[in-house]
C-alpha positions as a printed NumPy array, in Angstrom:
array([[  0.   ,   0.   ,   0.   ],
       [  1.727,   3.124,  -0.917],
       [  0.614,   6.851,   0.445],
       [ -1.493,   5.877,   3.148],
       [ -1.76 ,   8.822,   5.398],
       [ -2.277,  12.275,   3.483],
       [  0.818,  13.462,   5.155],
       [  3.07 ,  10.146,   3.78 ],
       [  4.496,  12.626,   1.18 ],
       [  7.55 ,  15.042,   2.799],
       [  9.966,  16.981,   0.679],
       [ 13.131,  17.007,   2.904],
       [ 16.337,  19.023,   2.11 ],
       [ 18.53 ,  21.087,   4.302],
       [ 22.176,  22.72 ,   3.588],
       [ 25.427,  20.945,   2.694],
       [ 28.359,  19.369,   3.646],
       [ 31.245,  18.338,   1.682],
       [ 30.164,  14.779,   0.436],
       [ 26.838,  14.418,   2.608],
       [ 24.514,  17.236,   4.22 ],
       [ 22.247,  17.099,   7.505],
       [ 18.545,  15.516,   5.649],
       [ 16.138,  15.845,   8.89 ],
       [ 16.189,  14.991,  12.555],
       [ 16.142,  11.368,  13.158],
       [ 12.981,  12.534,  15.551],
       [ 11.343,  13.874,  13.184],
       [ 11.604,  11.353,  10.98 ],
       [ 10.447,   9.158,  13.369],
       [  7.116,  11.158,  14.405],
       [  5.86 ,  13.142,  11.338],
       [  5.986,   9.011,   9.332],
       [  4.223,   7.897,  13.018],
       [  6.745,   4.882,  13.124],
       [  6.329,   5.436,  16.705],
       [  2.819,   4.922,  16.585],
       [  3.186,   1.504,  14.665],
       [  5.543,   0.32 ,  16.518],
       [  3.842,   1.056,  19.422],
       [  1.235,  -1.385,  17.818],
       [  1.684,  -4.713,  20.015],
       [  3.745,  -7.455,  17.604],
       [  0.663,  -9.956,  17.526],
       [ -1.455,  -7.425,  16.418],
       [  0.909,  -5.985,  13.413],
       [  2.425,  -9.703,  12.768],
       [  1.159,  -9.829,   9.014],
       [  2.322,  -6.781,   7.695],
       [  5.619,  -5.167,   6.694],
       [  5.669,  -1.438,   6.706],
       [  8.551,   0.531,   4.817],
       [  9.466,   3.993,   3.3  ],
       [  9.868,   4.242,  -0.382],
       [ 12.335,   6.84 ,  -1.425],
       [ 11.535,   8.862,  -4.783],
       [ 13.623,  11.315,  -5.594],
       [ 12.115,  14.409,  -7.754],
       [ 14.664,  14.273,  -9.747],
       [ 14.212,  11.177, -12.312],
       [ 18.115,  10.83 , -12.764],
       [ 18.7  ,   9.791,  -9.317],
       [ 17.139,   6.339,  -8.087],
       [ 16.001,   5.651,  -4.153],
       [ 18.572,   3.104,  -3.951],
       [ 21.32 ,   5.208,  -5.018],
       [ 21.342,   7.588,  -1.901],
       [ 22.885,   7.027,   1.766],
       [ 21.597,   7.609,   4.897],
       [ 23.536,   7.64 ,   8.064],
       [ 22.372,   8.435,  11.425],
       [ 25.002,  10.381,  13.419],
       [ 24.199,   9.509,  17.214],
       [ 26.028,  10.161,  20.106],
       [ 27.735,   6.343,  19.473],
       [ 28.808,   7.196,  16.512],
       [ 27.35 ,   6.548,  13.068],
       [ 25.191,   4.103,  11.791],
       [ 23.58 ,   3.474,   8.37 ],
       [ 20.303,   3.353,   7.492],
       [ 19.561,   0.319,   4.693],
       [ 18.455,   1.082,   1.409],
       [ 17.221,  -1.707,  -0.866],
       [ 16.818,  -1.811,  -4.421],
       [ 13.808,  -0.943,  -4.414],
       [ 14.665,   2.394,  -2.715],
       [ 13.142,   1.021,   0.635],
       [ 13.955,   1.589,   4.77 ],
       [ 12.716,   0.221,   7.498],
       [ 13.046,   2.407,  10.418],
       [ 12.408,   0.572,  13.712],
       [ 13.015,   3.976,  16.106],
       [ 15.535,   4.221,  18.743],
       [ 14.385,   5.465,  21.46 ],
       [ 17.809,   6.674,  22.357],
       [ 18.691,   8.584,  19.254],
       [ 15.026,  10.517,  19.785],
       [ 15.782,  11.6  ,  22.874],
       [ 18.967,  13.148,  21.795],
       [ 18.04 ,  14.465,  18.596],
       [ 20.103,  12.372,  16.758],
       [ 20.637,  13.495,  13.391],
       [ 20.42 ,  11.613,   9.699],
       [ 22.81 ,  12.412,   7.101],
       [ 22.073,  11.879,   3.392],
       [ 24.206,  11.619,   0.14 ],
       [ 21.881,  13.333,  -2.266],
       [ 23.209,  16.298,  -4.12 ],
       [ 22.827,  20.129,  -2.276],
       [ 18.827,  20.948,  -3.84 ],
       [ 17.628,  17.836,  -4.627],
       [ 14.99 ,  16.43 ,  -2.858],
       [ 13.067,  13.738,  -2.468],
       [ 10.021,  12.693,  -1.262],
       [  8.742,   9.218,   1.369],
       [  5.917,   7.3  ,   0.452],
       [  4.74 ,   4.386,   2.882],
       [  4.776,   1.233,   1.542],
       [  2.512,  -1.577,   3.579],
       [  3.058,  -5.064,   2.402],
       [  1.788,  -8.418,   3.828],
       [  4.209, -10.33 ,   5.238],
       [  4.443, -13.728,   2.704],
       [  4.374, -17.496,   4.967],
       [  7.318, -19.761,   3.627],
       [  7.338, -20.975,   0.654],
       [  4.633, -21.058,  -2.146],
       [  1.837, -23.28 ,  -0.155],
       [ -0.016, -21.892,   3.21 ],
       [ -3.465, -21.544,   5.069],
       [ -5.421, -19.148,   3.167],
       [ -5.938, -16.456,   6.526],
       [ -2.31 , -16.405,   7.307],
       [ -1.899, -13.793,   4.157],
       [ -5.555, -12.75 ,   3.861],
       [ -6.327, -11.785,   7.264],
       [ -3.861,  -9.085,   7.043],
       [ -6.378,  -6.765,   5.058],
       [ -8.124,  -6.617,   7.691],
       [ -4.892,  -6.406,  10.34 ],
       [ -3.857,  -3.418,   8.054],
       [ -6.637,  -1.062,   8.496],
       [ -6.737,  -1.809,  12.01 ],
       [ -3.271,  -0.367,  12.238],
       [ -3.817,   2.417,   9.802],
       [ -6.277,   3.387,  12.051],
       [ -3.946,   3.38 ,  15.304],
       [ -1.819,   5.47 ,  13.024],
       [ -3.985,   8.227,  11.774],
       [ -5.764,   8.242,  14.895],
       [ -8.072,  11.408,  15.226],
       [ -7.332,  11.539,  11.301],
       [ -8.591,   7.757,  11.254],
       [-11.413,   8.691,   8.978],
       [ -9.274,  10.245,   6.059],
       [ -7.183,   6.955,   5.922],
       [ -8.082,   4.994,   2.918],
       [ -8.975,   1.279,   3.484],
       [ -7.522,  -1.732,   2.438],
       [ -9.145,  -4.106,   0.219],
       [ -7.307,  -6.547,  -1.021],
       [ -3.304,  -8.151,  -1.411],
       [ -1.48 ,  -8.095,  -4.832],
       [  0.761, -10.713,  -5.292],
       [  3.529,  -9.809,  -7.579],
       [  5.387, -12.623,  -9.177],
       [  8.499, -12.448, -11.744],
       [  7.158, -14.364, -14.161],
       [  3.831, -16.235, -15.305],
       [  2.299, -17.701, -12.523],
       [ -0.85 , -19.435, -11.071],
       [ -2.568, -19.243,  -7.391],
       [ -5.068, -21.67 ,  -6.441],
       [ -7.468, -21.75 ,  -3.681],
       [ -8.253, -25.152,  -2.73 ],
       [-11.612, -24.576,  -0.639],
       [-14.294, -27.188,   0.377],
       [-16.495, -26.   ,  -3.175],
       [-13.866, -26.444,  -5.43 ],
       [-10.139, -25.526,  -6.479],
       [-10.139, -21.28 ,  -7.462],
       [ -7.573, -20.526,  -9.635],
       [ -6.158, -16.975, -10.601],
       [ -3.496, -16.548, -13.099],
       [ -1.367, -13.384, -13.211],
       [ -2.327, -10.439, -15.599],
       [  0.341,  -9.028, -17.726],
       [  2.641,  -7.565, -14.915],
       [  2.176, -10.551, -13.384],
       [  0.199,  -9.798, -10.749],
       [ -2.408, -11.386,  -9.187],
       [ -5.416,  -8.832,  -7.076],
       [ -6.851, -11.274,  -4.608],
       [ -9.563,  -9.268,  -1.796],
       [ -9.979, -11.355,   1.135],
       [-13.472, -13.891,   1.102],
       [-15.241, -14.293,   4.519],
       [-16.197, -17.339,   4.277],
       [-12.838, -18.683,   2.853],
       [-11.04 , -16.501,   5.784],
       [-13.632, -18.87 ,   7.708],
       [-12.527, -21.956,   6.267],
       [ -8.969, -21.617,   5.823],
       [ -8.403, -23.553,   2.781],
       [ -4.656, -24.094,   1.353],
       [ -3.906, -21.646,  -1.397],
       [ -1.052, -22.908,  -3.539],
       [  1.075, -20.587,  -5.869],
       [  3.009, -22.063,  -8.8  ],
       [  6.245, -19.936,  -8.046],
       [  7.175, -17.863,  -4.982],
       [  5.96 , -14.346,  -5.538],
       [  8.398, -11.37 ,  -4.728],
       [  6.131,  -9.897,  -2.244],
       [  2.321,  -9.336,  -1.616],
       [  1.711,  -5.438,  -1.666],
       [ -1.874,  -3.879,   1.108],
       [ -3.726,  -1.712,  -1.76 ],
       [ -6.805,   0.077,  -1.128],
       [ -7.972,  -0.419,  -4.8  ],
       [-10.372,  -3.004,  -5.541]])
């Protein structure tokens, strides 16, 4: 699920240093995303989902994955992860919060670039598993995008279904008590699947025919 919250989008930029400038306050960060507030989610309840930050950056010649971030604490300096994707995951430290810890960043003096949220259900092992271990977390999701928003609860949009993205041609097959279901992927190979009560109910097996690369929250239907 990408841009969740209407404030996911921030346009950070700040002056410069020789090879890296100060990007924002690792507090800030931290509170204007509410990681804090998901976090503060207990783990049973958030256990299906996978919440990062996409980085775009404005400018098209520069990719997310291309640009550090480092944290400069008062134990030194630590890295922030980017994927290639352009992705972090920012569990906060309560620590660097409290002493307004700041995060460094390796993009160009005037670029910018801005943080989407990225929600994803977290995929079982392998390609075979109970139907409600990945379709209950619709529901999970909007749950926590509610604890998130909060008073701005009713703004958030709502999650209806999981998109399982695959790398090639694939098949996923439902094998309930009425009959097997099968879904092939459309031409991004993807497969939109929005979670069935009674199935949820049930908990049939659903089978893929390849391991997909990850199962994106999207409030589309």
């Amino acid at each position: 699920m990408k841009k969740i919250l209407p404030y996911a989008l921030l346009l950070l930029a700040s002056s410069a240093f020789a090879d890296e400038r100060e990007w924002v306050p690792y507090k800030k960060l931290v509170q204007d995303l509410r990681l804090d507030k998901f976090y503060a989610v207990p783990p049973a309840q958030r256990d299906k989902l996978d919440l990062s930050i996409k980085l775009e950056p404005n400018n098209k010649n520069f990719k997310g994955s291309d640009i550090l971030l480092t944290v400069v604490h008062s134990g030194g300096r630590s890295p922030i992860p980017v994927d290639a994707q352009g992705r972090i995951h920012v569990v906060p430290n309560p620590k660097w919060v409290a002493e307004d810890a700041k995060i460094m960043t390796s993009m160009p003096t005037g670029e910018k670039s801005k943080m989407i949220y990225v929600m994803n259900a977290v995929l079982p092992a392998g390609t075979q598993w109970p139907y409600a271990s990945l379709m209950s977390s619709v529901d999970q999701s909007n749950e926590v995008i509610g604890k998130m928003a909060g008073a701005f609860s009713m703004f958030a949009p709502k999650i209806k279904s999981v998109i399982l993205k695959f790398d090639k041609p694939a098949q996923v097959t439902i094998q309930s008590k009425d009959g097997a279901k099968q879904y092939a992927t459309d031409a991004k190979n993807q497969v939109r699947l929005k979670p069935d009560s009674s199935l949820l109910k049930e908990n049939p097996v659903m089978l893929a025919s390849a391991r997909p690369t990850e199962a994106e929250l999207d409030d589309a239907e």
